[in-house]
N, C-alpha and C positions, 0 to 999 in steps of 0.2 A: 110270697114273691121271692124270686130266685134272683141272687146277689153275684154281679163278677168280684172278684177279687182281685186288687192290681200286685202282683207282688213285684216289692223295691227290694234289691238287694242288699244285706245287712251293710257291708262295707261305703257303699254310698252314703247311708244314712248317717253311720259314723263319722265319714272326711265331711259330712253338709255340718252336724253338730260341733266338731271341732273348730270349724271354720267360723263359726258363727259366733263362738264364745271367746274368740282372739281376735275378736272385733273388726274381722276382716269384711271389706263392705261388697257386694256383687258386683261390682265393677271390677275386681280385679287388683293385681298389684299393681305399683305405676312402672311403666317403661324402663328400662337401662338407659335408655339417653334423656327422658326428663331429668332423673339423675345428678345424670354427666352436666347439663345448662346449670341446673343450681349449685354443683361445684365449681361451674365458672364462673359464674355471677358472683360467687360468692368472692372466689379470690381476683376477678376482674372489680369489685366493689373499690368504685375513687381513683382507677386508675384513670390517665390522658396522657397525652400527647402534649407538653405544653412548650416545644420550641421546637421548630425545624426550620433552617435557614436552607438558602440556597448562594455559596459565596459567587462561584464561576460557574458558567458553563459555553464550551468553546470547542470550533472541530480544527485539526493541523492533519493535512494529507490524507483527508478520507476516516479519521478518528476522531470521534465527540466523548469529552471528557468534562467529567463536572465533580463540583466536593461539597462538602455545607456541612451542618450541625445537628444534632438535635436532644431534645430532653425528655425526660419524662416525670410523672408524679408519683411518687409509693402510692400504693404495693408495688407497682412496674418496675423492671430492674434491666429491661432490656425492650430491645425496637424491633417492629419487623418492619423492612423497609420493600417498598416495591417501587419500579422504573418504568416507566412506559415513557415510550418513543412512539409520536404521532398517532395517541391511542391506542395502542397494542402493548401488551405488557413485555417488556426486553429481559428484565432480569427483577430477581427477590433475595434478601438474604434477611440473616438473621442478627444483631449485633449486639453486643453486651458493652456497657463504659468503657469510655478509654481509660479511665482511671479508679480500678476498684474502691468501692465505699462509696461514688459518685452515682447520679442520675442521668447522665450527658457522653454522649460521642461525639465522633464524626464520623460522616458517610464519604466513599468515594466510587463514581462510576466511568465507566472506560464502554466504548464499543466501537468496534473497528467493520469499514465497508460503508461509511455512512454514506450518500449519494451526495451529489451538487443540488441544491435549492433551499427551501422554508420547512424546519421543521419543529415539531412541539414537542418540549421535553417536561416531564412531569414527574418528582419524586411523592410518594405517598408514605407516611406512618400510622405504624397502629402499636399499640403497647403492646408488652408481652409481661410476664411473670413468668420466671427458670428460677426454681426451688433445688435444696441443696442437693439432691438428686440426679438434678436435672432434668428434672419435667418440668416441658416446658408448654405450656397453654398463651392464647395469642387471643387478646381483649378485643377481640370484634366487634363487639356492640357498643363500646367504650371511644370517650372522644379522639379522633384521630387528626393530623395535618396533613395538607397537600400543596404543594405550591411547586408552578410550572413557570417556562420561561420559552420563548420562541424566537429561536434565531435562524440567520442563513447562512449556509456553507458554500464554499465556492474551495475550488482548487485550480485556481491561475495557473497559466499556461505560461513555463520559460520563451522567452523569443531569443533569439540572435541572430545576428549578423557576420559576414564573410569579406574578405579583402583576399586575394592572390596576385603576385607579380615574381617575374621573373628576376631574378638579385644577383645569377651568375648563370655563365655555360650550362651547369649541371642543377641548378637548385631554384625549385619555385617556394616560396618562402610567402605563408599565408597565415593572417592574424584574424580571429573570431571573438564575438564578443556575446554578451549574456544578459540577458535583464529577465525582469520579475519572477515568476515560481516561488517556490517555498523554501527558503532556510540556505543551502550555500549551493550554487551553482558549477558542474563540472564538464570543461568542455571535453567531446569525442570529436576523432577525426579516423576518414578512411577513406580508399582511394578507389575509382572505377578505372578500369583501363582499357583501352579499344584495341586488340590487337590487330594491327593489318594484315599480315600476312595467312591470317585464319580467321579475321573479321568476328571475332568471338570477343564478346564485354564479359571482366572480371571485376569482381568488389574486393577487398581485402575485406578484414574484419573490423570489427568498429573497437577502438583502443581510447584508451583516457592519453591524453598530452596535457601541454601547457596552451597560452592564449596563441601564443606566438609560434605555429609550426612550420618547420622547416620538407619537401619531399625531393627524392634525386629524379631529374629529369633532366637527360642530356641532351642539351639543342640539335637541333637541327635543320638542314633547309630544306628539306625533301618535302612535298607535301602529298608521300608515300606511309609516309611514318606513322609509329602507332600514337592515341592520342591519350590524354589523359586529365582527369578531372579532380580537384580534391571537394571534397564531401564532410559538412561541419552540422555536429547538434550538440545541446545544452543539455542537464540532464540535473534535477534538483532534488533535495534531500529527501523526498517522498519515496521511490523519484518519480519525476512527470517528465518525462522529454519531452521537448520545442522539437518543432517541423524541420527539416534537414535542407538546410543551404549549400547548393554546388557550385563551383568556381565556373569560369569557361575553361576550357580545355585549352591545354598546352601540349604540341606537338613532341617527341619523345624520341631520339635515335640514335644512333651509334655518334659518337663525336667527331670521327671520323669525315661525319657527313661535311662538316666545316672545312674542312680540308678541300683546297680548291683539285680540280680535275686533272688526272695524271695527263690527258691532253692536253691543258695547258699550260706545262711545265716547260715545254720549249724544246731545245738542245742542248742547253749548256747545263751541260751536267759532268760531274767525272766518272770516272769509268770507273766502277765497281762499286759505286754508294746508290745508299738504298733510300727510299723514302712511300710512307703510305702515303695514299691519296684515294679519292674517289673513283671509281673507273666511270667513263661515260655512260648512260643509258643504262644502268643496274640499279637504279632505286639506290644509290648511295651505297653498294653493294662494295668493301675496301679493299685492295689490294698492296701487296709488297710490292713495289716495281725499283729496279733498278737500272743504274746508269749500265747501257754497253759501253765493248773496249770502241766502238765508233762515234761513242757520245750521245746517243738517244736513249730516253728512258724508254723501258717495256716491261709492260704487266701482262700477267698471263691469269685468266680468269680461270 
């Protein structure tokens, strides 16, 4: 009976024999990362987490800021600390003792933009081990803390209030006031103005004063003339500005306007003195007029 013959190639048989006598089993060597887990097991062995405080946590203008403590157990020689805000993780760091040879820090978090309402803030630890090196490996499986706090933020709105009145010929003289917002209160003031003769409204620019502002407005009796409003807001340390308070408007015009009418100044005048006054029917429009040598005044528009 006629026989196949399988032929193996020498070199196989050899690495199969080698293999076999270094006690190597057919499954193979183990993984690079099984490895890696029993190197960390190993120097994660007895670590925890065994303090984490929470001292404050508080928002001032749209910023939530919090601080606290924490400890760990040897082997651990350092924290890794993670932040989440309303379940979402906001930030991570890494921390070593505040005071070498120790087991214990503190933490501090800051986050700016936070909104108006209720929100959940959560610090998490987990041990770490930073060898002289500075490899550093982060004990995952090892007991960690967590401890969260839930507050509301709000950012109050400055209010104030306006007062304006006339206090001379030329000067409207207007005091504003300030309440609540955040931290120190700064009043603005600035002026609209109605032009008449081009019916065109201007704003000045909005400028920091004091409580007590003074604007020049010179009387008049025309009610041709241009008009004018002053305009007040509050502004706080964040800043938040309060809603802008307007005066009523105060009439504005040459002073002249006060000046009674060159018509009825009469005749008894001298001859060659001069005096302004109003001319009739010009909207307050003022002329020079002077005494003739016949004793009547005349203005020439």
């Amino acid at each position: 009976m006629q026989r196949d013959l399988i032929r193996v190639p020498s070199c196989f048989l050899l690495c199969w024999l080698m293999l076999t006598a270094c006690g190597v089993s057919e499954t193979g060597v183990s993984p690079p990362e099984e490895l890696l887990g029993s190197q960390e097991s190993a120097l994660c062995s007895g670590t925890s987490v065994t303090s984490l405080t929470l001292s404050g946590i508080d928002a001032y203008c749209g910023e939530l800021a919090g601080s606290g403590t924490w400890a760990v157990a040897w082997p651990a020689n350092a924290v890794r600390l993670e932040y989440y805000l309303d379940g979402a993780l906001s930030a991570s760091e890494e921390r070593r003792p505040d005071t070498a040879g120790t087991f214990s820090g503190s933490w501090y978090y800051s986050k700016a933009g936070v909104s108006t309402g209720s929100h959940t803030f959560l610090v998490k630890a987990i041990p770490m081990v930073i060898d002289s090196a500075d490899n550093r490996t982060t004990c995952w499986d090892s007991p960690g803390r967590s401890i969260s706090r839930t507050l509301s933020t709000s950012t109050p709105l400055p209010s104030t209030s306006l007062s304006c009145s006339r206090t001379s010929s030329t000067t409207i003289t207007c005091t504003g006031t300030g309440s609540g917002g955040s931290g120190t209160l700064s009043p603005m003031w600035r002026t609209r103005n109605f032009d008449y003769s081009t019916a065109l409204t201007a704003y000045s620019a909005w400028s920091p004063g004091t409580w007590t502002q003074s604007f020049h407005c010179e009387q008049t009796l025309s009610t041709t003339a241009d008009k004018l409003w002053i305009e007040h807001k509050v502004s706080d340390s964040c800043p938040t500005e309060s809603t802008v308070k307007s005066s009523a408007y105060f009439l504005c015009g040459p002073a002249d306007c006060l000046l009674p009418a060159c018509g009825s100044l009469g005749v008894s005048c001298t001859a060659g003195s001069s005096r302004k006054c109003t001319f009739p029917g010009t909207s307050c429009k003022t002329e020079i007029c002077t005494c003739t040598s016949t004793g009547l005044w005349d203005c020439v528009i």
